[in-house]
C-alpha positions, 0 to 999 in steps of 0.5 A: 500500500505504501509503494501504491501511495508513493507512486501515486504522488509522484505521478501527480507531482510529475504530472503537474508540471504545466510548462512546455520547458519545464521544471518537471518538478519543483518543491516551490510554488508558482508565485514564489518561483515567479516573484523575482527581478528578472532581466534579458538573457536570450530573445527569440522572435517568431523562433529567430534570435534578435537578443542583440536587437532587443539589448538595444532597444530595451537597454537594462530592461528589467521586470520586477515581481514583488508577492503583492502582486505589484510589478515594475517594467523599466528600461531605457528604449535606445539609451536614451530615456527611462521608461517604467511602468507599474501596475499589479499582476496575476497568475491565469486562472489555469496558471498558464499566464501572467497578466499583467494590468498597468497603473495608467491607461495602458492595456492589460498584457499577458504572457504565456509561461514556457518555464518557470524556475527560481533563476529562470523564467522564458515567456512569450508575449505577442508584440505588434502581431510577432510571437517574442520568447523572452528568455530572463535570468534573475 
């Protein structure tokens, strides 16, 4: 009965896994892996690199989510100004999604998670109609 209750858990631990890259397993929950300082290690658009282009326009880009549930955007499009946007976040219903909901007149923006560690988080976002994988480091 032991070994029966012990597969079972594991199954469903496995199994809960709900992003494409993973973790497979995590002993943290989704919003303690998701509250974090994140900056741009790695951009894909529409599955083609363009980090560099990216580093270029949203110099020091960095989000910032804080346990409750408020966020921070910041970045200095092409060096030349700072631009920073707050607002407060949440997970979707199914946890698929962080949606994002702006202080100021801005729409809501969501992005779907692929993975979400502690270190590391890669999400894609669609922007003026491209699929963009934002892949960040803490």
């Amino acid at each position: 009965m032991k070994n029966i209750l012990t597969i079972l858990a594991l199954t469903f631990l496995f199994s809960a896994c709900k992003y494409e890259d993973g973790p497979k397993l995590s002993i943290r929950t989704k919003k303690h892996r998701a509250v974090n300082s994140w900056s741009i290690d790695k951009v894909l658009e529409d599955g083609v690199d363009k980090t560099d282009a990216y580093k270029n326009a949203y110099v020091n880009y960095q989000v910032t989510l804080q346990k409750d549930k408020s966020y921070e955007i910041k970045y200095r499009p092409f060096n030349i100004s700072d631009y920073i946007e707050t607002g407060t976040w949440d997970f979707s219903s199914d946890k698929l999604y962080i949606n994002f909901t702006p202080k100021d007149s801005k729409s809501p923006s969501k992005w779907k998670i692929l993975r979400l560690t502690e270190n590391e988080t890669w999400v894609i976002q669609n922007i003026n109609g491209k699929d963009v994988e934002l892949r960040m480091k803490d």
